[in-house]
Each structure stands twice: as C-alpha cells, then as structure tokens.
matplotlib code that plots the C-alpha trace (Angstrom):
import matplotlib.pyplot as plt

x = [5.9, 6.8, 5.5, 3.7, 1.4, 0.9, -2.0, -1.5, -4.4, -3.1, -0.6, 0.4, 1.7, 4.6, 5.5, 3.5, 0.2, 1.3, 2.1, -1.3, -3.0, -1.1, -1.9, -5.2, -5.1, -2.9, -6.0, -8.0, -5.9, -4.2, -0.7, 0.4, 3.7, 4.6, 7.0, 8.8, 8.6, 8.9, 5.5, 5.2, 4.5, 2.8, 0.9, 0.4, -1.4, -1.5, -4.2, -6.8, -7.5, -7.6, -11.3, -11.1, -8.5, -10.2, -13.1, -11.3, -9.6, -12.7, -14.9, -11.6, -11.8, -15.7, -15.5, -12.2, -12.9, -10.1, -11.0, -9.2, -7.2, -7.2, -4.4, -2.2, -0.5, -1.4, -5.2, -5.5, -1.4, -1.8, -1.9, 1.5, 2.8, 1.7, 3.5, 6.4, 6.6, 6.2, 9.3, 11.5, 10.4, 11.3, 14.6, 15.2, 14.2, 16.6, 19.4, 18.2, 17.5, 20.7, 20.7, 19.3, 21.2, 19.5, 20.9, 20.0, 18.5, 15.3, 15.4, 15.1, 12.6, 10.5, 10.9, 8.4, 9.2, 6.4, 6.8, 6.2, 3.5, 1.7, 2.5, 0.8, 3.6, 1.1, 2.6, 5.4, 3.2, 3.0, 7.0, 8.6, 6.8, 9.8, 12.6, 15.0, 18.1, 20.1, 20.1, 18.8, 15.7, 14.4, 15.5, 13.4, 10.3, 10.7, 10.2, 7.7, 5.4, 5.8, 4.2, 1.8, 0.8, 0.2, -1.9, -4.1, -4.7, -5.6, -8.5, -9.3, -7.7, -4.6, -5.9, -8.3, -5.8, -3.1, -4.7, -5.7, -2.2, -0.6, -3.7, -2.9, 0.8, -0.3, -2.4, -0.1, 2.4, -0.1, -1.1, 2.4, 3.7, 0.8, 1.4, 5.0, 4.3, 7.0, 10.5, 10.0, 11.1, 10.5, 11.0, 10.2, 7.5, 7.2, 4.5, 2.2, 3.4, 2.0, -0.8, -1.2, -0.8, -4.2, -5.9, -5.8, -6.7, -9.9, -11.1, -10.5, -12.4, -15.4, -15.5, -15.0, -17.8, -20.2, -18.9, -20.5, -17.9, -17.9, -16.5, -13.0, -12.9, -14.2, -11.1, -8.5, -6.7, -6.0, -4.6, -2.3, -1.6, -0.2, 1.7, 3.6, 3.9, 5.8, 7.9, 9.0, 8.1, 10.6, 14.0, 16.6, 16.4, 13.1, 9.6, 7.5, 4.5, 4.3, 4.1, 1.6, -0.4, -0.2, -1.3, -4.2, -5.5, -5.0, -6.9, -9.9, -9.7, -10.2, -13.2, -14.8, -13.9, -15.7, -18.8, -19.1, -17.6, -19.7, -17.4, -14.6, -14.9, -14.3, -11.0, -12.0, -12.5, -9.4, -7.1, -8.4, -8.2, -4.1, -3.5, -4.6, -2.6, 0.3, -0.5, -0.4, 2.8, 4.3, 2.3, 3.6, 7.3, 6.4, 5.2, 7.8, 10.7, 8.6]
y = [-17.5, -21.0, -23.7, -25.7, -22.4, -22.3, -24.8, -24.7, -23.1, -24.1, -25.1, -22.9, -24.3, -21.2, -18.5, -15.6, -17.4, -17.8, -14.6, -13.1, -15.3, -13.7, -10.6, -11.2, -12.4, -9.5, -7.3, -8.8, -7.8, -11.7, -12.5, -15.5, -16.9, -18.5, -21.2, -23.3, -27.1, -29.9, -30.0, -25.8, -22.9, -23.6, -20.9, -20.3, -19.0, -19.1, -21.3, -19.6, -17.8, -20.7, -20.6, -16.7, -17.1, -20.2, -17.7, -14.9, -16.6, -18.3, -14.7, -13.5, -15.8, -16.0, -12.0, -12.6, -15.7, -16.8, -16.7, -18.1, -15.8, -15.8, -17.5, -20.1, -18.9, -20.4, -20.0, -16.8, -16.0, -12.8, -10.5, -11.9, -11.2, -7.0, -7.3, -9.1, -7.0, -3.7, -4.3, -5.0, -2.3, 0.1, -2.1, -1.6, 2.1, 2.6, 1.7, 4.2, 7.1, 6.6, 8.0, 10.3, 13.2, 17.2, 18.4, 15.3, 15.6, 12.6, 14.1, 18.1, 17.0, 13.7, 15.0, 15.6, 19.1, 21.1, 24.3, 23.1, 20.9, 24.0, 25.9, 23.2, 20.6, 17.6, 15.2, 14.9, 13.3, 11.0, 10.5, 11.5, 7.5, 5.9, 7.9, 6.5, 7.9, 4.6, 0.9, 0.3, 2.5, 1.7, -2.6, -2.0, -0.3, -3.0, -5.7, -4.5, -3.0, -6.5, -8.0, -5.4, -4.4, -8.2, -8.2, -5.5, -6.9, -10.2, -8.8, -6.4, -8.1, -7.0, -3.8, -1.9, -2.9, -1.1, 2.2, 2.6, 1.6, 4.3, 7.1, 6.5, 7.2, 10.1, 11.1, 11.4, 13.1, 16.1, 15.7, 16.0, 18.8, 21.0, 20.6, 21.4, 24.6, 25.4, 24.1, 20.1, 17.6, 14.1, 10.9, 7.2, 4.5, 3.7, 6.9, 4.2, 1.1, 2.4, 3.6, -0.2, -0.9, 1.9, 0.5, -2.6, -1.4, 0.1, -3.0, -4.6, -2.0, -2.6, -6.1, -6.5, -4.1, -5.9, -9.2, -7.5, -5.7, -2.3, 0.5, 0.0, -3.6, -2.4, -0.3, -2.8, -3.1, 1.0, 0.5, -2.8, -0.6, 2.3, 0.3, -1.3, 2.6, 3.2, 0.0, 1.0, 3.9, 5.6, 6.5, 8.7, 10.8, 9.1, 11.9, 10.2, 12.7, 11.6, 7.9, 9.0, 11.0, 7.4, 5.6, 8.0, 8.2, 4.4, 3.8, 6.4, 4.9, 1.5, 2.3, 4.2, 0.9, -1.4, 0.2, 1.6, -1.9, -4.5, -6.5, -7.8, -6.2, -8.9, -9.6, -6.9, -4.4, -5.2, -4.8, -1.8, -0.2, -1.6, -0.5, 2.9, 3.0, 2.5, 4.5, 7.4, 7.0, 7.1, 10.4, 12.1, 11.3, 12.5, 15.5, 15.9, 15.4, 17.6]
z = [-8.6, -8.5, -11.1, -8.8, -7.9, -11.6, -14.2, -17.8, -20.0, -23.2, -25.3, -28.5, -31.7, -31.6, -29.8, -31.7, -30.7, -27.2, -26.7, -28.5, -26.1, -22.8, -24.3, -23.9, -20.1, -19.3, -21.0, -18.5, -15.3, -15.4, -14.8, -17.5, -18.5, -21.4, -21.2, -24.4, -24.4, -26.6, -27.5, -28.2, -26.2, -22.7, -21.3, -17.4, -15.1, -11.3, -10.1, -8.9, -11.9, -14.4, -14.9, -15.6, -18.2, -19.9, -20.1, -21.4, -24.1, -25.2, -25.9, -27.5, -30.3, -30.1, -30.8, -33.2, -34.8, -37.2, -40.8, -43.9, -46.0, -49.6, -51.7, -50.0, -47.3, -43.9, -42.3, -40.0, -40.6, -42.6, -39.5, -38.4, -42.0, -41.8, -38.5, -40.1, -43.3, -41.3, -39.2, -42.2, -43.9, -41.0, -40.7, -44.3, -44.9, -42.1, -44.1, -46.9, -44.8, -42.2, -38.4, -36.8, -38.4, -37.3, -40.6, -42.7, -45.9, -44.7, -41.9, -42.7, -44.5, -42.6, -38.8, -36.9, -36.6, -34.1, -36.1, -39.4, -38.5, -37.3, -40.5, -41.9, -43.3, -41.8, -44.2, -41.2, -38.6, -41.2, -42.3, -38.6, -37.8, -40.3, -39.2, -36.4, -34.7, -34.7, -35.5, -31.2, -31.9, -35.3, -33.7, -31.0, -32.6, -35.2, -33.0, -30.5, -33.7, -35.2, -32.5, -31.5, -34.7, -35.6, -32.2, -33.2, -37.0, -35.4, -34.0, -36.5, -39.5, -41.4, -43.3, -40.7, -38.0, -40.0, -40.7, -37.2, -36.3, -38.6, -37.3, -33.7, -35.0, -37.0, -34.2, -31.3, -33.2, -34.1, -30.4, -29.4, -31.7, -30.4, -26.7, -27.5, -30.1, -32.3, -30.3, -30.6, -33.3, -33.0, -35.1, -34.7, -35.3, -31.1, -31.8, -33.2, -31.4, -28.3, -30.8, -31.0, -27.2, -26.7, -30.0, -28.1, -24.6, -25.9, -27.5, -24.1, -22.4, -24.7, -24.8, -20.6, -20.6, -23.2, -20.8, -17.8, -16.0, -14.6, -12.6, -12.5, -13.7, -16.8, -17.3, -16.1, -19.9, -19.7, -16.7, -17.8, -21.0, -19.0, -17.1, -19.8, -21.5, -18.0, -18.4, -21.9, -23.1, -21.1, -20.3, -21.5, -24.3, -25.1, -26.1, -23.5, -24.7, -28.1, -26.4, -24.3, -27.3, -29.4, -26.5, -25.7, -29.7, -30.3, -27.2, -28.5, -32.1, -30.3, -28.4, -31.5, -33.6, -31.4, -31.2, -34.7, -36.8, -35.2, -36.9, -39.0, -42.8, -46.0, -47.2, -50.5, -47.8, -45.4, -49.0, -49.8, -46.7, -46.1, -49.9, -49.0, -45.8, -47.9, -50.6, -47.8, -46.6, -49.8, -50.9, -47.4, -48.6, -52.1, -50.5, -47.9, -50.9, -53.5]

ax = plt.figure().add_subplot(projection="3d")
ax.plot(x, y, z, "-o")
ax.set_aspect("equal")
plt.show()
C-alpha cells in the first residue's frame, strides 16, 4: 500500500508503544504500519479506516488505563520490564541448561515428556516452557514473549498478566501431552507465547462485543490470532499442537478474565500474584531435580 493511501493516527514516543498500539488495530481486523521517524514511531493506517482505529485505540486505554507504578521507575513501564526480564531469563537459563540434548540431564528431567505427565510428573508442563533446543529457538521465543507477554501485562498489569501467561503455557502442554498419549516430548516457552497471543484474542473478543459488535465481527481478533499462529507457529520440526493448545487455553483464560476481573487488581495484589508465578517455577524444577 502506498503512503499516500495511508493517514497517520499517532505518533509513539518508541517502538514498544507503537507496536502495542498496532496490536490493538490488528485485534480489531485493521491493517497498521508503524514507521520510524525523527520525531518517534508513526503509526498508519489506510484512510478509510482512520476513524475506526482512532476509536479503537481510544476504548483500549479507556478499558486499560495506565497507572503509576510504585518506586521510580517510569509511569506505566513495569509491563515492558516482566517482558524484558522474562526474555533474559530464558536467554540466560539457556546457557545453564545447554541444547536440546534427548539424554540431557535438564532435559531427562524438564521435558515435556507425554508419558510422564500422564503418570503424573505435572511439574514438566511447567519446566518443558524453559527448555530450548538451540540458541534460534530459545532467541526467537525470547523475543516474541518479550513483546507479547509485555502486551498482555499492559492490559492486565505485570503480575495477573504473567500467571495467565505461564497457565496458558502450562495448559497447552497438558492439552498437548494428552492428545499425543505416551510417545511425545516437547520443550520450549512459544507453548505460552502463543498462550499470550489467545490471552489477548479473548480480551479482544470481549471488549468488541461489550463495544457492540457481533456475529462474526465480534470474533475478528481469534481469527487475526490464528492467522499469525499460521505465520509463525509453524514450520519444520516445530509441535504445531502444543501451539495450537497455548493458543486455544490463553484465548479461554482471556475470555474468563474479562468477564470475572472487572478490572485491573492493586499493585499489592499484581506482586503477589507475579511472586507466586515465580515461586512455581522454581518449586517445579525443585521437584523435577529432587
């Protein structure tokens, strides 16, 4: 599309807000671009749907309204930092756990291994979501769960948005290992970043339908999530089921969320339900090492 088809909606201060904000518009079946210029971050859309994307991004932050943070760090940046501080921490637990190795000691004892999660060894759907086969896979979930995860925190702030996160993970790997039975073993955190991707299509789906819309309008963000799930959750030697499973739960998580938490809990709440989050990772490893 050329740019003289396109009008700007806004200009974003960096590339993170941008890109939450064509999140958004691609939620509600838009196509935006984002393009970097002196002045920030423009983002586009073609011209006849400029009204419907001022519209859109207006109820988003009506519904999500930014909120200062305790201590010092920038107003409304927290959910950026989870996203942030996730990634490393797969990048770095990476380098402690080594690749994708079938007769590795992490691995033995952290993959998503179908049998044993029948038997009961649950603590793997949990562990198999910080295992990677190589530097490429654990890069790429890094950098797509930065962003998504930092999407769906946004909206739900940093500590609910990470345990639904790390559910829908959970989740679709239980989901997967039963549609497979015993002879499937899995590993990788793009379980829960398409967890993320559905968390954030059902909010979508909610909120176009509190907005009025229905039929098949009203499910426009499922079908924009499914179609990025087919742009990249797929290829070569990739468990397009367990992508599928985290998409599905996220997106059921999401649609229970929005009609059972009318809306964002306080900060004491948000830290106790992250701190939690992370307290059960850490016990599934204990378990999984003990």
């Amino acid at each position: 599309m050329s740019e003289t088809s396109e009008i700007t909606v806004r200009v974003a201060p960096n590339r993170a807000i941008a890109e939450e904000w064509a999140l958004v518009l691609v939620a509600e079946g838009l196509s935006p671009s984002v393009r970097s210029v002196r002045e920030g971050f423009i983002l586009g859309v073609p011209t006849e749907d400029a009204e419907r994307a001022t519209a859109a991004l207006s109820a988003y932050e009506r519904e999500n309204p930014t909120e200062p943070e305790e201590g010092n760090g920038p107003v409304g940046s927290v959910h950026v930092w989870v996203g942030l501080a996730v990634a490393v921490a797969l990048v770095a637990f990476f380098f402690v756990s080594g690749a994708g190795n079938p007769g590795g000691h992490w691995f033995e004892r952290g993959g998503a291994d179908a049998r044993r999660i029948l038997l009961g060894e649950l603590w793997r759907t949990v562990t198999a979501l910080t295992l990677h086969a190589d530097f490429g896979h654990v890069a790429a979930n890094a950098v797509a769960g930065a962003f998504f995860l930092s999407a769906v925190c946004r909206m739900l702030g940093p500590g609910l948005g990470f345990v639904l996160v790390l559910l829908a993970g959970t989740g679709g790997n239980f989901v997967n290992a039963l549609s497979h039975g015993s002879l499937h073993i899995s590993v990788g955190a793009s379980t829960a970043v398409f967890g993320a991707v559905g968390v954030l299509g059902g909010l979508a789906v909610v909120r176009r339908r509190r907005r009025g819309a229905r039929g098949r309008h009203a499910w426009v963000p499922v079908v924009a999530g499914l179609a990025l799930l087919a742009m990249l959750g797929m290829g070569e030697g990739v468990d397009v089921w367990a992508h599928l499973f985290g998409f599905l739960v996220g997106g059921t998580l999401g649609i229970i969320v929005a009609f059972t938490v009318p809306r964002r809990p306080g900060h004491r709440v948000q830290w106790t339900l992250g701190s939690g989050a992370l307290v059960a990772v850490i016990a599934c490893w204990v378990l999984a090492l003990g």
